[in-house]
C-alpha positions as CSV (number, residue, x, y, z in Angstrom):
1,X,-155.8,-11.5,-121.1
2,X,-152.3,-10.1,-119.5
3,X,-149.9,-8.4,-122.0
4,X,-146.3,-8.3,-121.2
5,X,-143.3,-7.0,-123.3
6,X,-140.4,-9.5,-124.0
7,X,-137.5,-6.6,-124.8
8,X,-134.6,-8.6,-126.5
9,X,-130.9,-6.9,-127.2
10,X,-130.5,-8.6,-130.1
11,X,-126.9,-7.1,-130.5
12,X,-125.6,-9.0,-127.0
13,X,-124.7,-12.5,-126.5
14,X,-124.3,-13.8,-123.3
15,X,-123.2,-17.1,-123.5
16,X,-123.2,-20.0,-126.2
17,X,-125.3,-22.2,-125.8
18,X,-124.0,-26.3,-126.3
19,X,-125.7,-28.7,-128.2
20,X,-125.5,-31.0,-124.9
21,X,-128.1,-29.1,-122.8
22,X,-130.3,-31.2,-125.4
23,X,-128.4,-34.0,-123.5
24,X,-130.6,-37.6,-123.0
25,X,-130.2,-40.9,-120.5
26,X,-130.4,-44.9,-121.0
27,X,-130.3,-46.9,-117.7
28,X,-130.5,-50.1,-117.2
29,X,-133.9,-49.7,-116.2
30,X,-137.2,-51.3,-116.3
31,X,-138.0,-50.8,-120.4
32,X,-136.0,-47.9,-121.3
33,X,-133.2,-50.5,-123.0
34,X,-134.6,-53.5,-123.0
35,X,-138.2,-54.0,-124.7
36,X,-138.1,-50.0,-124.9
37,X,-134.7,-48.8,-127.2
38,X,-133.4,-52.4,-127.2
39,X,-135.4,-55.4,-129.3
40,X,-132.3,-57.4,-130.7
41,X,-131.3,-57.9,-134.1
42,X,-133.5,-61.5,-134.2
43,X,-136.5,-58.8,-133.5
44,X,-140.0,-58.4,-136.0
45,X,-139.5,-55.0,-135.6
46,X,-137.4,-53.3,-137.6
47,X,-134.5,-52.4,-136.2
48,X,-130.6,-51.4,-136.9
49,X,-128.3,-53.6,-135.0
50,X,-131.0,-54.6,-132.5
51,X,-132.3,-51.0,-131.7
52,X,-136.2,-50.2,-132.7
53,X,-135.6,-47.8,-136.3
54,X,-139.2,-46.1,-134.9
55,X,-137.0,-45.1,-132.1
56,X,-133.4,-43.9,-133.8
57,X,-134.8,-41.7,-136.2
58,X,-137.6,-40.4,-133.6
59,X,-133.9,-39.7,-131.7
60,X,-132.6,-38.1,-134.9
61,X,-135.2,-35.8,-135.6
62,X,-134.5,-33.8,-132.3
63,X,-131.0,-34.0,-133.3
64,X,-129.9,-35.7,-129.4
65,X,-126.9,-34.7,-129.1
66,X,-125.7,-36.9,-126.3
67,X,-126.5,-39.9,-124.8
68,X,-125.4,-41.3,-121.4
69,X,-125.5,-45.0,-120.2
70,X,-125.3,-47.1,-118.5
71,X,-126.8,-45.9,-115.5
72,X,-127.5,-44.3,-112.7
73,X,-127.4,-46.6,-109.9
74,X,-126.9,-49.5,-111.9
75,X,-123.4,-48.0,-113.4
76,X,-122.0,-48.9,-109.9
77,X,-123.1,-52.4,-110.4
78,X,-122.1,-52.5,-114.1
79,X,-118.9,-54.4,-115.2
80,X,-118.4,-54.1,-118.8
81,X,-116.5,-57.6,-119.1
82,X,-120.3,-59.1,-118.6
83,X,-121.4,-57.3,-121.7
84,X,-118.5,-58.0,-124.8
85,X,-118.6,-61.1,-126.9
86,X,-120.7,-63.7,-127.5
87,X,-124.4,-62.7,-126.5
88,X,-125.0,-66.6,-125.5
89,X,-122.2,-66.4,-123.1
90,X,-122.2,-63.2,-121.4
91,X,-123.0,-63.3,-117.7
92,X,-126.6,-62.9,-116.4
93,X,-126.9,-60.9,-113.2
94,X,-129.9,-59.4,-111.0
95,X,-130.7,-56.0,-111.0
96,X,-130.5,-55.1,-107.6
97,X,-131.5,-51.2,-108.1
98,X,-134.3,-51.8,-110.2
99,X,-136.9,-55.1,-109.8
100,X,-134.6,-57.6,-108.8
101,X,-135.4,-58.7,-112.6
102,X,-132.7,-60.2,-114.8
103,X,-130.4,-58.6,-116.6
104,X,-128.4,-60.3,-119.3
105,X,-126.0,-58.4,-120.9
106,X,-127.0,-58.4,-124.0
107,X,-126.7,-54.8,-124.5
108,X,-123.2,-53.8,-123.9
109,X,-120.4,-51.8,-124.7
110,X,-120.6,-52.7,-128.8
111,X,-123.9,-52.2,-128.8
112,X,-124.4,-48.6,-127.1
113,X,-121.1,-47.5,-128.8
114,X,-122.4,-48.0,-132.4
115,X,-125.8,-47.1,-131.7
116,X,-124.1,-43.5,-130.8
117,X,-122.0,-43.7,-133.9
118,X,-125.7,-44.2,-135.9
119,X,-127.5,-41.5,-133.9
120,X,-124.7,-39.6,-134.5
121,X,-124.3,-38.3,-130.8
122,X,-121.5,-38.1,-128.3
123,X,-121.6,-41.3,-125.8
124,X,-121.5,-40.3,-122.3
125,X,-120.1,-43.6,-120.1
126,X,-120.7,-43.6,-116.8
127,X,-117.9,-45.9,-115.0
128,X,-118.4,-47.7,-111.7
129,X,-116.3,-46.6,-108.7
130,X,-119.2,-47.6,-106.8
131,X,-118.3,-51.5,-106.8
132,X,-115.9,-51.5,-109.8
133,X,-112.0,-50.9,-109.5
134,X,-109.4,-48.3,-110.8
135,X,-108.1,-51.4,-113.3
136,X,-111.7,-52.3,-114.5
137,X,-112.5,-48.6,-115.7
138,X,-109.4,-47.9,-116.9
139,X,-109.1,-51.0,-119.5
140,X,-112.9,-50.2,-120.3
141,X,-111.5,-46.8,-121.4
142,X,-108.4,-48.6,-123.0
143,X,-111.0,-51.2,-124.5
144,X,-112.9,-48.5,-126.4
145,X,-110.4,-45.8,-127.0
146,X,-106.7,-47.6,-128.0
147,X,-105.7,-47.9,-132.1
148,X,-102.5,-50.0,-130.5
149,X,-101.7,-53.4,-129.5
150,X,-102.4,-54.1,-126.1
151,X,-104.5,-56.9,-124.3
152,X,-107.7,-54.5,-124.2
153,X,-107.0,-53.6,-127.8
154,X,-106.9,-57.0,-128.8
155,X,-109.9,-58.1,-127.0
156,X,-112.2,-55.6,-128.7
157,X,-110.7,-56.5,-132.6
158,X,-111.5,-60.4,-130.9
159,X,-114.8,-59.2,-130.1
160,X,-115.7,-57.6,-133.8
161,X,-114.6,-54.1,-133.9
162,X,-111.2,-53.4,-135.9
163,X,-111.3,-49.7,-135.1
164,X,-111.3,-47.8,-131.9
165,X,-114.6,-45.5,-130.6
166,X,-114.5,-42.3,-130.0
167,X,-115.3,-41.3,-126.5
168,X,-115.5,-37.8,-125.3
169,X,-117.6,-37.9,-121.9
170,X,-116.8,-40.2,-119.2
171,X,-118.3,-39.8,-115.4
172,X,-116.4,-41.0,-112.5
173,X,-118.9,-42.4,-110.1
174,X,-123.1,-41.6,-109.8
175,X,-124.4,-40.6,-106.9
176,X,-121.2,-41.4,-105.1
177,X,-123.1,-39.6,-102.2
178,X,-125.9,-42.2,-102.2
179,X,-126.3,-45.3,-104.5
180,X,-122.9,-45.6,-105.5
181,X,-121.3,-46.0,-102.3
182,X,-122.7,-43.6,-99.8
183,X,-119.2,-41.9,-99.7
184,X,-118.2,-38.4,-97.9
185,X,-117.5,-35.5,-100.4
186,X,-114.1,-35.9,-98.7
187,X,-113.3,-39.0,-99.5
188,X,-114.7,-39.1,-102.9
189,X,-112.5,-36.5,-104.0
190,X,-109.7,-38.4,-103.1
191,X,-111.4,-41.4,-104.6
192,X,-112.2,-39.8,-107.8
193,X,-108.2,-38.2,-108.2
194,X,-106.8,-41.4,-108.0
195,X,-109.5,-43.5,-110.6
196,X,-109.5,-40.1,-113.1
197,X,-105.5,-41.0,-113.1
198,X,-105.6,-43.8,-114.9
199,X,-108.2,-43.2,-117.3
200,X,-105.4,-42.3,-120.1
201,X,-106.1,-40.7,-123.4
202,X,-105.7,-42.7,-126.4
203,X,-105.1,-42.7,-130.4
204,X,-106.1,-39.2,-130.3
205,X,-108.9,-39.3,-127.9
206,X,-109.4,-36.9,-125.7
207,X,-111.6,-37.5,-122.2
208,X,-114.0,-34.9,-120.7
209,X,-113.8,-36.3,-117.3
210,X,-117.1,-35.7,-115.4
211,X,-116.9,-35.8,-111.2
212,X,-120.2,-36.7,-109.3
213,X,-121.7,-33.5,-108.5
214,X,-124.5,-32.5,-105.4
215,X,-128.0,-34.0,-104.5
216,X,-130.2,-31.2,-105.1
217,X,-129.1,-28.8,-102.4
218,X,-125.9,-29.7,-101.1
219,X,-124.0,-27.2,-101.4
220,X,-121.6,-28.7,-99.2
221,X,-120.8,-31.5,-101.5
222,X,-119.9,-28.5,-103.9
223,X,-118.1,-26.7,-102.1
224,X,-115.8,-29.9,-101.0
225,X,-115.4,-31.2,-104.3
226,X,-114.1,-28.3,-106.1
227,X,-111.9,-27.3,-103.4
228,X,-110.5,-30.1,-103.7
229,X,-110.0,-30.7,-107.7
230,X,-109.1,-28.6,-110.5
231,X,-109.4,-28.6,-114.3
232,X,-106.7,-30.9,-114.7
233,X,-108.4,-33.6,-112.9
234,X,-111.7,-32.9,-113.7
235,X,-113.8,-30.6,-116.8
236,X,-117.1,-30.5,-115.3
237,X,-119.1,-31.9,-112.3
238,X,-123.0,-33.6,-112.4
239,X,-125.9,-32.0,-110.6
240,X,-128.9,-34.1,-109.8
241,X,-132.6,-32.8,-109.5
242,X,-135.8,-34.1,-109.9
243,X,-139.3,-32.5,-109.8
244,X,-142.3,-34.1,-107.6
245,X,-145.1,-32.5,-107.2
246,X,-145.3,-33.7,-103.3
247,X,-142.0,-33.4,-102.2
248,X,-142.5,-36.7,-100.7
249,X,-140.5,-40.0,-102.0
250,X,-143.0,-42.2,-101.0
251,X,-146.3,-40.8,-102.2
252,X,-144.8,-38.3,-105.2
253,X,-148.4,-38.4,-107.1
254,X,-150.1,-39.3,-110.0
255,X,-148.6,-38.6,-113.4
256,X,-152.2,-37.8,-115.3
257,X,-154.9,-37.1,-112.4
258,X,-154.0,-34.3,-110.4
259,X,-155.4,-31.4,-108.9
260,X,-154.8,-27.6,-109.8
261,X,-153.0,-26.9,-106.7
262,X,-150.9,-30.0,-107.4
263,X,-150.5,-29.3,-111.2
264,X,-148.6,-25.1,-109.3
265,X,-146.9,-27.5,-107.2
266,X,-145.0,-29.2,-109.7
267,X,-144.6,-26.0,-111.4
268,X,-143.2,-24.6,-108.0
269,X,-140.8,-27.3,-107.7
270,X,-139.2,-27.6,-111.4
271,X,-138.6,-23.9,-110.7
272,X,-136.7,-24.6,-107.9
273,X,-134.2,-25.8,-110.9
274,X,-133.0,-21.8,-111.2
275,X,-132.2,-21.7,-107.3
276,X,-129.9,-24.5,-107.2
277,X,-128.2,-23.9,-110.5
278,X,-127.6,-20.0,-109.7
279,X,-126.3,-21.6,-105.6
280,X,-124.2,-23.8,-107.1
281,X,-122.8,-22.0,-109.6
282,X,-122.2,-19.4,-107.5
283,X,-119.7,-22.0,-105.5
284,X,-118.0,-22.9,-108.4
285,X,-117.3,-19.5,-109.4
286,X,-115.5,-18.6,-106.3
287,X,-113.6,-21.7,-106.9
288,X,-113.2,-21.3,-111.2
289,X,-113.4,-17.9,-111.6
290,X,-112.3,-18.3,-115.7
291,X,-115.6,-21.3,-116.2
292,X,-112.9,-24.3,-117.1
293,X,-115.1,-26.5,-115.3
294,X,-118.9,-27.4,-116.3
295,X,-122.1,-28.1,-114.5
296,X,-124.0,-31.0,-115.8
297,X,-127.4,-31.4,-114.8
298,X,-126.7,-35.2,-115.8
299,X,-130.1,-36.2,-114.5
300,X,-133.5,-34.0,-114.5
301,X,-137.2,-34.2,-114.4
302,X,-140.3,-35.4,-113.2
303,X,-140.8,-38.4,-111.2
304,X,-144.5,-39.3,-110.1
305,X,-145.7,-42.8,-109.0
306,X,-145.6,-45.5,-111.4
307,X,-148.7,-46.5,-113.5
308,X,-151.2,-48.9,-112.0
309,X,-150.2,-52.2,-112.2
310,X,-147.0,-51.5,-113.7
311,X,-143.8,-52.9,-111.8
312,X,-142.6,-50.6,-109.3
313,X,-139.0,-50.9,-110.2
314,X,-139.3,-49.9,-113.3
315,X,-140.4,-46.9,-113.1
316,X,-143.1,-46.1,-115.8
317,X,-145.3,-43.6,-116.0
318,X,-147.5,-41.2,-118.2
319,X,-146.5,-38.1,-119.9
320,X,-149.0,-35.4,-120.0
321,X,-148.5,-31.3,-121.1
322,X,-148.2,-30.8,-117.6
323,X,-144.7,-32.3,-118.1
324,X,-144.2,-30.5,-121.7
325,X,-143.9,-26.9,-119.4
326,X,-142.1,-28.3,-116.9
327,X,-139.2,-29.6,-119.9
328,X,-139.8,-25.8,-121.7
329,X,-139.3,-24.9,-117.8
330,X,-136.0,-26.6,-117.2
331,X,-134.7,-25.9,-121.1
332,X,-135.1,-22.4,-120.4
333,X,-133.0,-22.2,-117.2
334,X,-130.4,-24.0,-119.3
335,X,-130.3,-21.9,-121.8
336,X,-129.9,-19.0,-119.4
337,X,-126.9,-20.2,-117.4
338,X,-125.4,-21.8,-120.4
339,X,-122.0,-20.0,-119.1
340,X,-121.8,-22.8,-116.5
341,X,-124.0,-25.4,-117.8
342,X,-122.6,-27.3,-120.4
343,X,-124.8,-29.9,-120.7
344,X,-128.0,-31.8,-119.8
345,X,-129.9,-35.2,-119.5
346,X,-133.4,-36.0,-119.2
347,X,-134.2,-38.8,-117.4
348,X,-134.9,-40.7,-119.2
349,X,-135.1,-41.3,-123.0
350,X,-137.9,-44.4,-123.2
351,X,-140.5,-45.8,-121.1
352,X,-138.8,-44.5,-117.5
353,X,-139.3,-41.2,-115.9
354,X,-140.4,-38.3,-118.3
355,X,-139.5,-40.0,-121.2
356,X,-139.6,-38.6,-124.6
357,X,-140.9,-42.2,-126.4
358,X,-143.1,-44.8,-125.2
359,X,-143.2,-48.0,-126.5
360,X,-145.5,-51.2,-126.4
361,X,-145.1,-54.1,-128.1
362,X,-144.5,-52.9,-132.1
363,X,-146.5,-49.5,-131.5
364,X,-144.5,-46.4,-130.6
365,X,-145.4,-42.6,-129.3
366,X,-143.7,-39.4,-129.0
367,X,-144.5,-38.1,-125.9
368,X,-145.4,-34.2,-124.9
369,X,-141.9,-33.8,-123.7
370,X,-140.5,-34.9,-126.4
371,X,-142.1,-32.1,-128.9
372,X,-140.8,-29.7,-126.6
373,X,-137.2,-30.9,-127.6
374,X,-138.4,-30.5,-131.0
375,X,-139.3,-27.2,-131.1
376,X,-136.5,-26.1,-128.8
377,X,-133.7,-28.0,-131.6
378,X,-132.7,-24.8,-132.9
379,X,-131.1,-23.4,-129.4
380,X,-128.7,-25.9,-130.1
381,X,-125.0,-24.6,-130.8
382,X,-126.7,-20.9,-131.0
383,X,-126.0,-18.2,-128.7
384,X,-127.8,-17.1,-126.3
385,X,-129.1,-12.8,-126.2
386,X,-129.8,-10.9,-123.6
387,X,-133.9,-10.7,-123.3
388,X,-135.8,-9.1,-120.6
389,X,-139.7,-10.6,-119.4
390,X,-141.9,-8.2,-117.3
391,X,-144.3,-11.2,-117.1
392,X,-147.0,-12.1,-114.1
393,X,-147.9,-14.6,-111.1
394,X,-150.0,-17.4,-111.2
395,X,-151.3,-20.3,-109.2
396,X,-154.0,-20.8,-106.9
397,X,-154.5,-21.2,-102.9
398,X,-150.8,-21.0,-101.1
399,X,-148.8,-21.4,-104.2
400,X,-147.8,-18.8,-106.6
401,X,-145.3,-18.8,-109.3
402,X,-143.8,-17.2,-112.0
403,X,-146.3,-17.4,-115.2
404,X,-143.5,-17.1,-117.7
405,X,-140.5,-18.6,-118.6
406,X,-138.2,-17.8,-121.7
407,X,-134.9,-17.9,-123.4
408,X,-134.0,-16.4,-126.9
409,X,-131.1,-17.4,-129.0
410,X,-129.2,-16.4,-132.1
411,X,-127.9,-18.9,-134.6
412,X,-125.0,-19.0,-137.2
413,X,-127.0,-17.5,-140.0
414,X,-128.7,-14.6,-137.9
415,X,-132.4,-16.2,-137.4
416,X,-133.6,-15.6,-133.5
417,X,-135.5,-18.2,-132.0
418,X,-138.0,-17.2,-128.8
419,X,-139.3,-20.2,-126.5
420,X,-141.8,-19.2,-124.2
421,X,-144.2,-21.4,-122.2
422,X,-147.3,-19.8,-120.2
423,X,-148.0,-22.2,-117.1
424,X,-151.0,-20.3,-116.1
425,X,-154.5,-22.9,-116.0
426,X,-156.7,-20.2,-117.0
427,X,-154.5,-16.6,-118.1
428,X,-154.1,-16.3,-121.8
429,X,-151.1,-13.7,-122.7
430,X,-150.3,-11.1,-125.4
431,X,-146.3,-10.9,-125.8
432,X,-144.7,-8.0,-127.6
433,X,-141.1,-8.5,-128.2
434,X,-139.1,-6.0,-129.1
435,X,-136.0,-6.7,-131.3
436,X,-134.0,-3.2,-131.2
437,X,-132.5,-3.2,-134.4
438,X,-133.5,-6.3,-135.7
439,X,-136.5,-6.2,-138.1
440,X,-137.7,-9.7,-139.3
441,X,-139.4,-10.1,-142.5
442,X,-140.5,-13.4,-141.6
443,X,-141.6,-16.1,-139.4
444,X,-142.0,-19.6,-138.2
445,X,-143.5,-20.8,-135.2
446,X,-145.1,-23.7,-133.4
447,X,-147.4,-24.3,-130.4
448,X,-148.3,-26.8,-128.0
449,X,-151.3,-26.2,-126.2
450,X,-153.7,-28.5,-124.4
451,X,-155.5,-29.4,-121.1
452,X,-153.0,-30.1,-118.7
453,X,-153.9,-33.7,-117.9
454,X,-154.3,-34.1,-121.6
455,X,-151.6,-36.7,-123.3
456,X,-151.1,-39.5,-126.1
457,X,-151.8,-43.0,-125.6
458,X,-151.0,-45.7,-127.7
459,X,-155.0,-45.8,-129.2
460,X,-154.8,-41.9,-129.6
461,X,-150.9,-41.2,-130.2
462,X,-151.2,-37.5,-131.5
463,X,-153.5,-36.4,-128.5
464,X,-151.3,-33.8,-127.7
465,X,-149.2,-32.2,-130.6
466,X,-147.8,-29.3,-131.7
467,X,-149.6,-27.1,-134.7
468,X,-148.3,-24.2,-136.7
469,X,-148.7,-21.1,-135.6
470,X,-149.2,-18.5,-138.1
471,X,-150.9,-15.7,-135.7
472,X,-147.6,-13.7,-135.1
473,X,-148.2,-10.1,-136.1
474,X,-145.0,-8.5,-137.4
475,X,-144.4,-4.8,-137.4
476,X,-140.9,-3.4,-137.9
477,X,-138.7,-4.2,-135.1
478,X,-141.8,-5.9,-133.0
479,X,-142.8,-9.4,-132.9
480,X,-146.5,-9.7,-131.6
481,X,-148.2,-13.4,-130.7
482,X,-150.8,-14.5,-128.2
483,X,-149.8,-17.8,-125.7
484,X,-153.1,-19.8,-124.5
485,X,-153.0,-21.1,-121.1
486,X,-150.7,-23.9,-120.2
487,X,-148.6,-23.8,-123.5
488,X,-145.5,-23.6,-124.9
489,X,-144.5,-21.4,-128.2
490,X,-141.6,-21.6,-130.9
491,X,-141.1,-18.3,-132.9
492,X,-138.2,-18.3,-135.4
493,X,-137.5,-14.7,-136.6
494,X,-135.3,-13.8,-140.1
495,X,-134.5,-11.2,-141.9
C-alpha cells in the first residue's frame, strides 16, 4: 500500500467554484430525448409533461444545474418554427447527423423550456448559424424571452404559454469549425459579431452569450477568436474534448471489455483534459487578463464504439467504473481551473455517450457516472482551497500516469469536502490530509469501488454503487482514510 499526504490550506480560496461545472447535454440523438428523457404525455410511464418522472427526479437528486439542447450537430439543422404548436402539425424531418431516422418535432422549444423550469436548472440553447439565419435566432430569443406585444410574443401566448422564459445561456454556433459549417476561425468571428447583435435582451432578461470555442487542440482557433471579440460580444467560449481510449475515430474500443493497457490508455487520454484547459487558458489570459470571459467545456467524455447491435448513429454504449474515474478525473480538473472554467457538460445525459441514466422500455438505471455527480454535488457553488497531492505513477507497459486526482472545496457553512479517485488496477493508498487549522469533529463519506469492467445492467441495476464509508480516522487537524484500487472517495469534514 502507497501512503501519500494530501496537505490542504484550509484558510485560501482560490477560485469559486460554479454550480455549472455540474453542467449536462440533450441532443437530438439516438435515445437520449426521444424513448430515453422524452415518452410524451399519452405515455404508461409516468411522466410530467411527457418527460419519464424516473428520470427528473434521478436529475434532481444531483441537483443539474444546467441543461443544454438541442444539439450538437443537430443544432445547425434545428429550426425552432418545426417544433411550436400543434404536435400533429409540426414538421417531420430526417436526421441527417445521427441515423438518417425521423425526427418529428415533438419535443420543442415548450417542452425543453418547462422541463428546465421543473428541474429547476438553467437552459442552455444552442442556436443554429450552421444553416439557420440571423432573423431565425433572433425571433427564437424574442419568442422565449419578450413580456411585450410583438409577432414572436404573440405567437408563443398562441402557442400556450402566457409568460415569457427565462433564458440565461445561449451558444452561437457548434462546432462552427466542423459540423456546423466547416467555417475558418476568421470568418466565424465575423459571423458570430453580426448573429450575437441581434440576439436583444428582453423583459429583464439578460443573455450569456456563448462563442464556439476550439476542437481539442486548436489553439489557433483560440487565439483567432478572442483576438477578435471581447466581453461585450461574447461572456465565454465552448471547448470540446472527448476521451477514447484509441485515439482512433474509427475503431475507439469497447465500452466494457478492455484490456489493462487500454483501461491506462483511457486514463492517459481523459488527462490530457488538464493540458488543453491550462493551453487554452493560457491564450485567453493574454487576451482577458481580468477573466470576463469563460471557458465552457460544453461537451466532454468518453466515447467508445456502440453496443453490438445497436444503431450506429445513435450512439449507445455501456457505462462501467472505468468511466466513474474518468468523470472524478475530468470533475477534478474543473474544479481546479474553476477561475476560467465556468461551466461544464457531459455528453450526454441518457442513453448516448457516457451517460448518467439508461433507459429501456419502463425500467431505468443510474449509471457509474452518474454516482460520481452525486457524491461530487456538494462542490457546487463552494469554493475551491488550495490542496497539495504528493501522490504516485501507475500504469502498465508504455503508459504511465498520474495515480491520483483531487480537488477540495469549502462551502457556505464551513464543511470541506475532499474528492479523490485512485486509478491504479492493483495499488491501494493510505491518504493523510492535513487541514492546518481546521479540526473536524466529524465526518461523512462515500466510496465507489469495483472492478473496472464492472457496471449495472438493467437485470442487476445496483451492480456498481456507492457505500458509506465510515473508515476515516480523525485526529485533530488530520483526516486519515484508505482508497482501494480503481475508486473514487467523498469525505465531508465539519466542525
Amino acid at each position: 500500500m502507497k501512503s501519500v499526504i494530501l496537505s490542504i490550506d484550509t484558510d485560501k480560496r482560490k477560485s469559486h467554484i460554479r454550480r455549472e461545472i455540474y453542467g449536462h447535454f440533450s441532443e437530438h440523438l439516438g435515445r437520449c430525448i426521444y424513448n430515453g428523457m422524452y415518452v410524451g404525455e399519452n405515455s404508461e410511464i409516468e411522466n410530467i409533461g411527457g418527460v419519464r418522472k424516473d428520470v427528473i427526479e434521478a436529475l434532481k437528486n444531483i441537483r443539474i444545474p444546467v441543461l443544454r439542447w438541442p444539439g450538437g450537430c443537430f443544432a445547425d439543422e434545428y429550426h425552432w418554427k418545426d417544433g411550436i404548436g400543434e404536435k400533429s402539425a409540426r414538421k417531420k424531418m430526417i436526421n441527417t447527423n445521427w441515423g438518417h431516422v425521423v425526427e418529428d418535432n415533438s419535443f420543442g422549444t415548450h417542452e425543453f423550456m418547462d422541463l428546465c423550469e421543473e428541474l429547476d436548472c438553467e437552459p442552455y440553447v444552442a442556436g443554429n448559424m450552421g444553416s439557420g439565419t440571423v432573423q431565425e435566432l433572433s425571433e427564437w430569443v424574442e419568442y422565449m424571452t419578450f413580456d411585450g406585444v410583438s409577432p414572436m410574443a404573440e405567437l408563443r401566448r398562441k402557442n400556450g404559454r402566457e409568460k415569457p422564459w427565462k433564458l440565461k445561456y445561449l451558444g452561437i454556433g457548434n462546432e462552427s469549425w466542423g459540423c456546423g459549417g466547416s467555417m475558418r476561425p476568421e470568418y466565424y468571428a465575423d459571423e458570430y459579431r453580426r448573429y450575437q447583435s441581434f440576439c436583444k435582451n428582453f423583459s429583464g432578461n439578460e443573455l450569456f452569450k456563448v462563442a464556439c470555442g476550439p476542437n481539442a487542440d486548436d489553439y489557433n482557433w483560440t487565439e483567432v477568436v478572442m483576438s477578435n471579440l471581447n466581453e461585450w460580444h461574447t461572456k465565454a467560449i465552448s471547448l470540446h474534448y472527448y476521451t477514447i481510449p484509441t485515439g482512433d475515430w474509427s475503431h475507439k474500443g469497447a465500452a466494457t471489455e478492455f484490456s489493462d493497457r487500454e483501461y491506462y490508455s483511457t486514463i492517459s487520454k481523459t488527462l490530457y483534459m488538464e493540458e488543453l484547459v491550462t493551453k487554452h487558458s493560457e491564450i485567453m489570459d493574454r487576451h482577458d487578463p481580468d477573466h470576463k470571459i469563460g471557458l465552457i467545456v460544453d461537451e466532454w467524455g468518453c466515447w467508445y464504439d456502440v453496443e453490438e447491435g445497436t444503431n450506429p448513429g445513435f450512439l449507445y454504449q455501456q457505462n462501467a467504473m472505468r468511466d466513474a474515474v474518468v468523470a472524478a478525473i475530468n470533475l477534478n480538473i474543473f474544479n481546479e481551473h474553476s477561475d476560467r472554467v465556468i461551466m461544464a457538460n457531459i455528453a450526454q445525459v441518457v442513453n448516448v455517450l457516457q451517460a448518467v441514466i439508461l433507459t429501456e422500455g419502463e425500467r431505468m438505471l443510474l449509471t457509474p457516472t452518474y454516482h460520481v455527480f452525486d457524491m461530487y454535488k456538494g462542490h457546487q457553488d463552494s469554493e475551491l482551497l488550495c490542496s497539495e497531492l504528493a501522490g504516485f505513477d501507475t500504469g502498465c507497459e508504455d503508459i504511465g500516469v498520474p495515480a491520483l486526482s483531487k480537488s477540495v472545496s469549502v462551502d457556505k457553512d464551513g464543511n470541506i469536502l475532499i474528492t479523490m479517485s485512485n486509478c491504479s488496477l492493483d495499488e491501494s493508498v493510505k491518504v493523510t490530509a492535513e487541514l492546518g487549522g481546521f479540526v473536524p469533529a466529524k465526518y461523512t463519506a462515500r466510496l465507489l469501488t469495483a472492478e473496472a469492467r464492472a457496471y449495472n445492467d438493467f437485470d442487476n441495476a445496483e451492480n456498481v454503487v456507492p457505500a458509506e464509508f465510515n473508515s476515516v480516522v480523525l485526529n485533530g487537524s488530520t483526516a486519515e482514510f484508505e482508497m482501494p484500487p480503481c475508486s473514487v472517495i467523498s469525505v465531508r469534514l465539519s466542525k
